[in-house]
MINU-884994 format. One line per 3 residues: number of its first residue (from 1); their letters; for each residue z, x, y of C-alpha. Coordinates in Angstrom, 2 decimals. Layout:
BEGIN
NUM = a = Z:X:Y; ...
This chain:
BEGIN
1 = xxx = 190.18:105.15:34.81; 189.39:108.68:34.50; 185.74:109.91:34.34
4 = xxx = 184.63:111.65:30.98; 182.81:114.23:32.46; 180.63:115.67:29.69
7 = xxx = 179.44:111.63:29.38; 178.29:111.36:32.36; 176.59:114.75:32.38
10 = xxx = 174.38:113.32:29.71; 174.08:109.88:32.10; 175.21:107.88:29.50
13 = xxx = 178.57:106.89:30.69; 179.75:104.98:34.08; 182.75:104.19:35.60
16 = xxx = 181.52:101.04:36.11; 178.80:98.78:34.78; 176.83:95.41:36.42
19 = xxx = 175.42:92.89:34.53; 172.46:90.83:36.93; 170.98:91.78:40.07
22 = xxx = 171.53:88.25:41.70; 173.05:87.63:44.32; 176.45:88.12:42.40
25 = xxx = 175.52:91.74:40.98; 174.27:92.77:44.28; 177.21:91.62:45.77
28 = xxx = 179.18:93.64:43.45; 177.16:96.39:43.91; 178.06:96.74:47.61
31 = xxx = 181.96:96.11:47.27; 182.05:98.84:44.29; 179.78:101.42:46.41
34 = xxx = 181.79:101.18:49.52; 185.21:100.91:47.83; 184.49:104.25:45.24
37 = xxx = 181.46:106.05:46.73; 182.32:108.57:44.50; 182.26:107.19:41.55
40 = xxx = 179.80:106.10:38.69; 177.70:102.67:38.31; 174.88:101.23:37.21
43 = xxx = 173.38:97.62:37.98; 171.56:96.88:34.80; 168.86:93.86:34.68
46 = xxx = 167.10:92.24:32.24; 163.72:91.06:34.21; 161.38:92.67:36.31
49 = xxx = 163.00:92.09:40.00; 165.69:91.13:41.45; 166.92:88.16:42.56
52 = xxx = 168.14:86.45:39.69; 167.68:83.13:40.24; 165.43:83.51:43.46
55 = xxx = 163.46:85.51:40.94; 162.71:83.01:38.16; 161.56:80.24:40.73
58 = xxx = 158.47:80.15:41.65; 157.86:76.89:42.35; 156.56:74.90:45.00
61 = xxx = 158.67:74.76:47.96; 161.76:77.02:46.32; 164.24:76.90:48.39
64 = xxx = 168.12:77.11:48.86; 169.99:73.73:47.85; 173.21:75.54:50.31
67 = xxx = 172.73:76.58:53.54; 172.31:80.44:54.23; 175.25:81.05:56.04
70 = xxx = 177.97:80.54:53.70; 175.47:81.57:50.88; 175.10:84.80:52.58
73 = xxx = 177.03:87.46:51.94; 180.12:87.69:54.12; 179.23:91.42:54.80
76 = xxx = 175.87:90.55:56.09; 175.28:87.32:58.72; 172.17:85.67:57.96
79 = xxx = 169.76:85.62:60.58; 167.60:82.84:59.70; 167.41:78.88:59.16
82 = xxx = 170.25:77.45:57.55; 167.92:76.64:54.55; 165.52:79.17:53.33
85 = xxx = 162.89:79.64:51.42; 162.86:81.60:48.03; 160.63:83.78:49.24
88 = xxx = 163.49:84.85:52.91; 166.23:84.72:50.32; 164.42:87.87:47.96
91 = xxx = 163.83:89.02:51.69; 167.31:88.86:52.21; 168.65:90.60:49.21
94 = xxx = 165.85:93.39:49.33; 167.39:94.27:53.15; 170.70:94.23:51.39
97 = xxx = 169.24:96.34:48.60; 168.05:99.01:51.21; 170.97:99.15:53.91
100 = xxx = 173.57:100.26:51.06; 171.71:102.06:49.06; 171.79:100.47:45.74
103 = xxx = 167.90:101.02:44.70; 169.05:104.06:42.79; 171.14:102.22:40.73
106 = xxx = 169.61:99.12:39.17; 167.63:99.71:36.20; 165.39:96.84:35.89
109 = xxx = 164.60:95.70:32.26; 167.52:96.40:30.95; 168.32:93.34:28.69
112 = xxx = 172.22:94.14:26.92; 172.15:93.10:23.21; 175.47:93.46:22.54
115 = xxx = 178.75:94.65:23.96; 181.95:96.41:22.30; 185.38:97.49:23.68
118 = xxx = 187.06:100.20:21.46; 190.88:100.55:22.21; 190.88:104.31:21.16
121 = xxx = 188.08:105.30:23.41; 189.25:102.53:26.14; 185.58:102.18:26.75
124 = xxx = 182.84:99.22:26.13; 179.79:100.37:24.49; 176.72:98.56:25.22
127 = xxx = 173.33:98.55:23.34; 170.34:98.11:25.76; 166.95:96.31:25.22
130 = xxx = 164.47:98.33:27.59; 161.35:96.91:28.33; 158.37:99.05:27.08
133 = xxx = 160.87:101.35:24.82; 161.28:100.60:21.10; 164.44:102.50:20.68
136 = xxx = 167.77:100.76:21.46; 169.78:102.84:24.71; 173.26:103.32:24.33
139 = xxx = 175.69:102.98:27.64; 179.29:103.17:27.70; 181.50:102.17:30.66
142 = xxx = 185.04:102.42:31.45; 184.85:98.37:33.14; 181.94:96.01:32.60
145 = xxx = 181.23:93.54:35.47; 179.49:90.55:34.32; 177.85:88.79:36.97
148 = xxx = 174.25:86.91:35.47; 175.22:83.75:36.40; 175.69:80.65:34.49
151 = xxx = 172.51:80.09:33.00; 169.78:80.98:30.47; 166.88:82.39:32.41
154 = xxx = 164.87:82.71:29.22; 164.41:79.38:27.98; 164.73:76.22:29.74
157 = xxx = 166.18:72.79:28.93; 163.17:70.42:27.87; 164.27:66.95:25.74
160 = xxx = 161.29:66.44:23.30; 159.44:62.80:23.78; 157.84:60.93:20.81
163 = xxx = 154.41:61.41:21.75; 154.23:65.00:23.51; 151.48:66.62:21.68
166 = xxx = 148.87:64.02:22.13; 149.50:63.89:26.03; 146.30:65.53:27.49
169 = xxx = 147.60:67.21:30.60; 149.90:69.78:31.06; 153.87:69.67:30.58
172 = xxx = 155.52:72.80:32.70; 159.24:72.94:33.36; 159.74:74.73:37.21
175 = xxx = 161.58:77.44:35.76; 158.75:78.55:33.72; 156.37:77.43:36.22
178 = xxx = 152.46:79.03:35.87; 150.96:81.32:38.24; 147.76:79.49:37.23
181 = xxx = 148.58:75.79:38.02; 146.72:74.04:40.63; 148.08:70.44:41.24
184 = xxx = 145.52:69.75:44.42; 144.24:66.46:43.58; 146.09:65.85:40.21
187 = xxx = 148.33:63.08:39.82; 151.64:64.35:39.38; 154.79:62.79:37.51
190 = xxx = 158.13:64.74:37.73; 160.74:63.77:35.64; 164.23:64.44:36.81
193 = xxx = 165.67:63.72:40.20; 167.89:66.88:40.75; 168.03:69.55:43.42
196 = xxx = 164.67:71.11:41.90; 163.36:67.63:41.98; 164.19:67.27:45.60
199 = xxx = 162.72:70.35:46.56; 159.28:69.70:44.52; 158.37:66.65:45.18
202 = xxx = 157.86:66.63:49.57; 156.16:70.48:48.28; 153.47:68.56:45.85
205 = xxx = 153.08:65.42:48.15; 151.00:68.17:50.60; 148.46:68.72:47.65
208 = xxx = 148.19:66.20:45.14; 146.55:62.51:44.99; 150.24:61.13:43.99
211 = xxx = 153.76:62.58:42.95; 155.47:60.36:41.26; 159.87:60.76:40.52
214 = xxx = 160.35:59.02:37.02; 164.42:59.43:36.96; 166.90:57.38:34.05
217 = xxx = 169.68:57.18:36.34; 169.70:57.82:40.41; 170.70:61.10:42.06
220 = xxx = 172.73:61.21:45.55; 170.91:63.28:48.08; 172.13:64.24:51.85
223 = xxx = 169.60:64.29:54.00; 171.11:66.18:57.19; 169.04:68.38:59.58
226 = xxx = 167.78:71.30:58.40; 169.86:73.26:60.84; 173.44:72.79:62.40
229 = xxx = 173.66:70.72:66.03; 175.72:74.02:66.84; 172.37:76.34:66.20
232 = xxx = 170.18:75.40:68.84; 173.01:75.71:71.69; 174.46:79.05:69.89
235 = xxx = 171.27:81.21:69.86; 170.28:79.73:73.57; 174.01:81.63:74.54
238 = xxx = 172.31:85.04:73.27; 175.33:86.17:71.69; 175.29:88.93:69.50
241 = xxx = 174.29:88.16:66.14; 177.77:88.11:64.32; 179.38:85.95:66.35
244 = xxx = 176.91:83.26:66.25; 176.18:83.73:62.01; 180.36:83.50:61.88
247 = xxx = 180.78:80.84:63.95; 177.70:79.09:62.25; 179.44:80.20:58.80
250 = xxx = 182.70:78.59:60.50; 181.42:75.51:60.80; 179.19:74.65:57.53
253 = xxx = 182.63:75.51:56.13; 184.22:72.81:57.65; 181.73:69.77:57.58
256 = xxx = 181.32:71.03:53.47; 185.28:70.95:52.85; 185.13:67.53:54.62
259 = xxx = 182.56:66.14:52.63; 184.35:67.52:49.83; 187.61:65.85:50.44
262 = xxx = 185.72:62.89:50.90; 184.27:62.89:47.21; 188.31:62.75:46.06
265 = xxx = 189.57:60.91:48.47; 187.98:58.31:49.57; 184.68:58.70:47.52
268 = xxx = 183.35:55.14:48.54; 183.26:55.58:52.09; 181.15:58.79:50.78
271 = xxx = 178.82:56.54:48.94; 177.93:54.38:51.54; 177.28:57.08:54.29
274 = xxx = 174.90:58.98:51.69; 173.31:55.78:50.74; 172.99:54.90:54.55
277 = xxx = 171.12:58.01:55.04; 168.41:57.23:52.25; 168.03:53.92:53.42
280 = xxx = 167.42:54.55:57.22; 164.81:56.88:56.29; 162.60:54.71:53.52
283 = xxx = 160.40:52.27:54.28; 161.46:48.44:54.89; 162.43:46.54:51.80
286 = xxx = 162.85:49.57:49.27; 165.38:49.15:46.53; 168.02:51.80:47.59
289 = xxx = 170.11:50.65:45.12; 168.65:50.63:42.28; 167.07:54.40:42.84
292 = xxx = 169.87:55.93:44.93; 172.74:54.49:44.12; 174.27:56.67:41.36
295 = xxx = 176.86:55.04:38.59; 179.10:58.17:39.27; 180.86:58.95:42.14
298 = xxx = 179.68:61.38:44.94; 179.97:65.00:43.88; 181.16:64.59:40.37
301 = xxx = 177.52:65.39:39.97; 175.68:67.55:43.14; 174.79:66.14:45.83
304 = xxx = 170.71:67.55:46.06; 170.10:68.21:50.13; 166.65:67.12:51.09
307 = xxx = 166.79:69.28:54.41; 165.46:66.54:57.44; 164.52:63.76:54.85
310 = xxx = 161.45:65.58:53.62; 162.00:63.56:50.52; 162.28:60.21:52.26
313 = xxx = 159.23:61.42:54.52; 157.00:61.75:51.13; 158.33:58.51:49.72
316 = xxx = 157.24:56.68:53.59; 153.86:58.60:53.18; 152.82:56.80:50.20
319 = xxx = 152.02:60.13:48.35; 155.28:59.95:46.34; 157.14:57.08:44.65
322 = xxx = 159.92:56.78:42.59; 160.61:54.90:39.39; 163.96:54.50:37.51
325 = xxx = 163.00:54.15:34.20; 163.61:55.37:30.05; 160.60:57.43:28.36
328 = xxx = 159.69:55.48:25.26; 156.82:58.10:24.39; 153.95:60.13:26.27
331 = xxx = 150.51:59.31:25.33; 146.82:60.71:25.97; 147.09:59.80:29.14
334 = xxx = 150.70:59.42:31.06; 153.83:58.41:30.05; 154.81:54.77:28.65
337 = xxx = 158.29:53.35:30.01; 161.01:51.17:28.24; 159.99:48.48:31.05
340 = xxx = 156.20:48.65:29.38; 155.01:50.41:32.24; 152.51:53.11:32.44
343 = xxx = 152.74:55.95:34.73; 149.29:57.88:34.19; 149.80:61.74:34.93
346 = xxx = 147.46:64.82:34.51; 150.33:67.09:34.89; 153.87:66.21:33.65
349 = xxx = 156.90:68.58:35.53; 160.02:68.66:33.40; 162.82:68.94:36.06
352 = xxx = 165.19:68.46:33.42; 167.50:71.13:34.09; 168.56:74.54:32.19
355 = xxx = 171.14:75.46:29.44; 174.26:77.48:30.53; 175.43:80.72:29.05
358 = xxx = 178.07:82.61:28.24; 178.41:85.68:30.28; 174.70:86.27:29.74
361 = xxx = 174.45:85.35:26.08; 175.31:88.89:25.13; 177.58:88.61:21.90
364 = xxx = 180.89:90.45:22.81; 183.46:92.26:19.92; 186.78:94.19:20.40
367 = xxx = 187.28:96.79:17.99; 184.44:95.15:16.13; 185.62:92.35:15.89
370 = xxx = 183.37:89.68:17.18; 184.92:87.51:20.35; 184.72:83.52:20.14
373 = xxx = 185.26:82.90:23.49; 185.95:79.05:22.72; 189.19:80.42:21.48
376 = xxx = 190.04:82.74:25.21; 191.47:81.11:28.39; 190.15:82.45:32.07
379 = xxx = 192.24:84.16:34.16; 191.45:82.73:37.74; 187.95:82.21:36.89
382 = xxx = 187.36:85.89:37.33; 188.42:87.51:33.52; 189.08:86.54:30.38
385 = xxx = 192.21:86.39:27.84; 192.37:89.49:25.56; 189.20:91.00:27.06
388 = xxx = 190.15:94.50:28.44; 188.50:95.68:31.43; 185.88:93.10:32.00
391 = xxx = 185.47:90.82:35.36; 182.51:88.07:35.50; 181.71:86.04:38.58
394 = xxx = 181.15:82.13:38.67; 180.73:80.35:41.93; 181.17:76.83:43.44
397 = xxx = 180.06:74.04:42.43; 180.71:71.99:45.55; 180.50:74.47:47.57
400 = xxx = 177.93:77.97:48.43; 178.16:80.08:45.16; 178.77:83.00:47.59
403 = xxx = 181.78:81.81:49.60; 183.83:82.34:45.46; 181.67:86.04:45.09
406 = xxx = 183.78:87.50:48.31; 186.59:86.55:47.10; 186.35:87.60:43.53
409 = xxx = 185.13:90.57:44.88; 187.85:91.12:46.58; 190.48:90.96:44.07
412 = xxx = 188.30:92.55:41.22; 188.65:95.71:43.76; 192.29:95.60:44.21
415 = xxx = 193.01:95.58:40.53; 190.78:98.30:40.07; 192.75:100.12:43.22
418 = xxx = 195.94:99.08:41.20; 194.61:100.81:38.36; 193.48:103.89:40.05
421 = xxx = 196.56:104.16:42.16; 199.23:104.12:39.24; 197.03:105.92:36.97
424 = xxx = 196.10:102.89:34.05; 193.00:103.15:32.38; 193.29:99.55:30.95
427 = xxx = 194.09:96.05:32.34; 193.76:93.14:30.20; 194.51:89.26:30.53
430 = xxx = 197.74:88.59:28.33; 199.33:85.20:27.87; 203.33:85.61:29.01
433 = xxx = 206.23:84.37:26.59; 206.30:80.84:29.25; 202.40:80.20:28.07
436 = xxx = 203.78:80.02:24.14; 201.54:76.69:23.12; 200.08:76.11:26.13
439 = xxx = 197.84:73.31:26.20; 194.35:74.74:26.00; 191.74:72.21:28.14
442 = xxx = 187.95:72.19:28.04; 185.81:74.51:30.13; 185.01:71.50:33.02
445 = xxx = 186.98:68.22:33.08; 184.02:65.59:33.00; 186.13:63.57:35.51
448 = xxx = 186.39:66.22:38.29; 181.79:67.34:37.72; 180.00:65.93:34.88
451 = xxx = 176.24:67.33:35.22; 174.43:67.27:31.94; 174.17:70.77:31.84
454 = xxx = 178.00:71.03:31.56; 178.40:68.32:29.03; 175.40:70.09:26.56
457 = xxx = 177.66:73.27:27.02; 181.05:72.53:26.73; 181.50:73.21:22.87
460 = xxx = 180.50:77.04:23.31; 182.52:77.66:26.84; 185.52:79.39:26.96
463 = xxx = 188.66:77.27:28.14; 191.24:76.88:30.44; 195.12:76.26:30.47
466 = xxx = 196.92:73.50:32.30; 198.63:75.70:35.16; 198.09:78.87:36.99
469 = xxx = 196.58:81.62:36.40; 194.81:80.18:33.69; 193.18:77.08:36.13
472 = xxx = 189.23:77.94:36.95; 187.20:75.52:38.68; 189.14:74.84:42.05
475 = xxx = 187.62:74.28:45.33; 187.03:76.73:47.85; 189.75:75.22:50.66
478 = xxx = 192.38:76.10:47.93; 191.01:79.24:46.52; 190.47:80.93:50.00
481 = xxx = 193.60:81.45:50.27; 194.90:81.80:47.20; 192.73:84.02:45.61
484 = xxx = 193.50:87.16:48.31; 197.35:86.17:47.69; 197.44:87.50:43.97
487 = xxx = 199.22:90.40:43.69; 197.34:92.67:41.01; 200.91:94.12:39.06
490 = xxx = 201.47:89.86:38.29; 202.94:89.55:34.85; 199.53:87.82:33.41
493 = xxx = 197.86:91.21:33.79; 198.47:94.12:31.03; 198.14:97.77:32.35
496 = x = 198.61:100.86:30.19
């Protein structure tokens, strides 16, 4: 992967390009800096800040839905609460920012319209969207790292209700959600019962005259502590700070992974502790299960953490309520129910959830010819079939997002080492004479996580084969170990 020099005179050529200055694309950022200090990248992001995700939510009581240190990065112990606040996780990330040195290298409003791989210049070429330019900007890079996540942080997922434009009020969704919005006093109906749900609703109780949770079907929630029972005792030993965030790390590890075996193994015992939970916390004579009993079994949708109850606690208040009902329409006034009820609202919160993406949304072509990725398989959840030179990042879903970005970090660096070591300039996914008519299976099997985000998405997601290494979505116990076993010269990767 050789430099072009008079390129990057010009500074329009990198060794290495990022996609998203998240939590992934930071991530990457470090691993690349301190592997190759030497060599050239760029972190290029389409808003204003980063963040990512901790930058497009600005609602009410934001907050982390996975506790901080197993979210954190693995090359930086968290210092705080083991749930944090939107605002300590940007915190977080801008102390990260600083200590390596990656300021210099993100270029923020840098939205990438399209991206091309040309086999005789073994280079992608990437057209750039800058914010307050009118002329396109033209990168090329020698590997393109793709880490913006799994959703569309543009436009949100909103069903349309017979009835919406009459309703009186306002309608926001929380990823859009206005500087400008003042709910003190309003009566308040969210609709959804999700993570972003959980999180909103003990936020609003503080201010308004009533929150109300208008859900179709129930949600599970866990409502554990907001910190470890090994915390407390840890920081009282005054231990120096990496020992207790490892130990700390250590152990969310462990009660996750056992919560996770749970949900596959004996996922009824699971139901009944995480419906014990809501009921010991709700007031005497609530119907637990008809809001909080889910049809599905526990984690083939997530499990939303309501840190210390705080969701109960605004139910036993009286300033929040929840009702398990169909929309039939909005009117002037509210909403009207299948059940004939009225729920009368002067500001309506769609927590409906968001659309996924593919690697961004940017439209992808090798040798100009345009790539349906419905029609590529994933190489350990980490590249793609018949895409040269290009990595992407997707994290857990039962488990912190982070815990999967070490790891693919790690072995995106050790092909790249591979690469540099034997002198390639190309690697590239390649199906081997055994994976001849392989079965090709959908993105997410709806048995092992069926959210409605991944059902609405599943037509336009790439795919996945029926054994290794073209298996994504495995759990964390498995992959941390297997991931740092794969040997970057196996016969699934094509060098030259």
């Amino acid at each position: 992967m050789a430099t072009d020099q008079s390129q990057t005179e010009n500074g329009t050529h990198f060794d290495f390009l990022v996609i998203g200055a998240g939590i992934s694309g930071i991530g990457a950022a470090h691993h690349l800096r301190e592997r190759w200090p030497g060599r050239r990248f760029a972190v290029l992001e389409a808003m204003d800040g980063f963040g990512g995700t901790w930058w497009t939510h600005r609602y009410p009581g934001a907050r982390s839905d996975s506790d901080l240190h197993t979210y954190g990065y693995a090359f930086k112990p968290w210092m705080g609460s083991a749930i944090a606040t939107a605002d300590e996780i940007r915190r977080y990330l801008a102390e990260t920012i600083a200590e390596n040195g990656l300021a210099p290298h993100i270029r923020y409003g840098h939205r990438v319209l399209s991206a091309d791989w040309s086999s005789q210049q073994q280079r992608w070429t990437l057209r750039i969207a800058r914010q307050g330019h009118d002329e396109v900007l033209t990168l090329t890079a020698g590997f393109l790292w793709m880490c913006a996540g799994y959703y569309d942080h543009g436009q949100a997922y909103t069903p349309t209700w017979p009835g919406m434009d009459s309703f009186q009020g306002r309608v926001v969704h929380p990823q859009h959600w206005p500087a400008d919005l003042d709910c003190t006093g309003q009566r308040v109906v969210v609709v959804g019962s999700g993570a972003t749900a959980a999180t909103l609703i003990p936020a609003l109780a503080e201010q308004v005259a009533h929150v109300t949770m208008l859900q179709r079907s129930p949600t599970f929630f866990s409502a554990l502590p907001r910190a470890h029972p090994l915390e407390a005792p840890l920081r009282a030993l005054d231990l120096p700070a990496e020992w207790t965030h490892e130990i700390l790390r250590r152990a969310h590890i462990a009660r996750n992974s056992e919560v996770v075996r749970m949900s596959f193994e004996r996922p009824e015992d699971l139901r009944a502790n995480l419906i014990e939970q809501a009921r010991s916390q709700l007031p005497e004579g609530f119907d637990v299960d008809r809001h909080f009993n889910p049809r599905y079994r526990p984690w083939q949708q997530r499990v939303a953490v309501v840190p210390d109850g705080d969701l109960f606690a605004a139910i036993r208040s009286g300033k929040a309520s929840v009702v398990t009902d169909a929309i039939e329409c909005f009117d002037a006034t509210g909403i009207r129910l299948a059940s004939g009820q009225h729920l009368p609202a002067d500001v309506v919160v769609t927590a409906t959830g968001f659309d996924l993406q593919v690697l961004g949304g940017v439209p992808f072509s090798v040798d100009g010819a345009p790539v349906d990725f419905t029609q590529r398989v994933t190489w350990r959840g980490v590249m793609l079939e018949g895409l040269p030179n290009l990595a992407y990042v997707m994290g857990y879903f039962r488990s912190s997002w982070t815990l999967r970005l070490d790891l693919v970090c790690d072995l995106v660096c050790r092909v790249l080492g591979h690469m540099q070591e034997r002198g390639h300039a190309v690697v590239v996914p390649t199906l081997r004479s055994e994976d001849a008519g392989m079965a090709r299976q959908p993105w997410m099997d709806p048995q092992n996580f069926n959210a409605g985000y991944i059902l609405r998405a599943q037509h336009r997601m790439f795919r996945q084969g029926d054994r290794d290494p073209w298996r994504h979505n495995l759990e964390y116990q498995e992959e941390r170990s297997a991931l740092p076993a794969v040997r970057p010269d196996e016969d699934a990767l094509a060098y030259r």
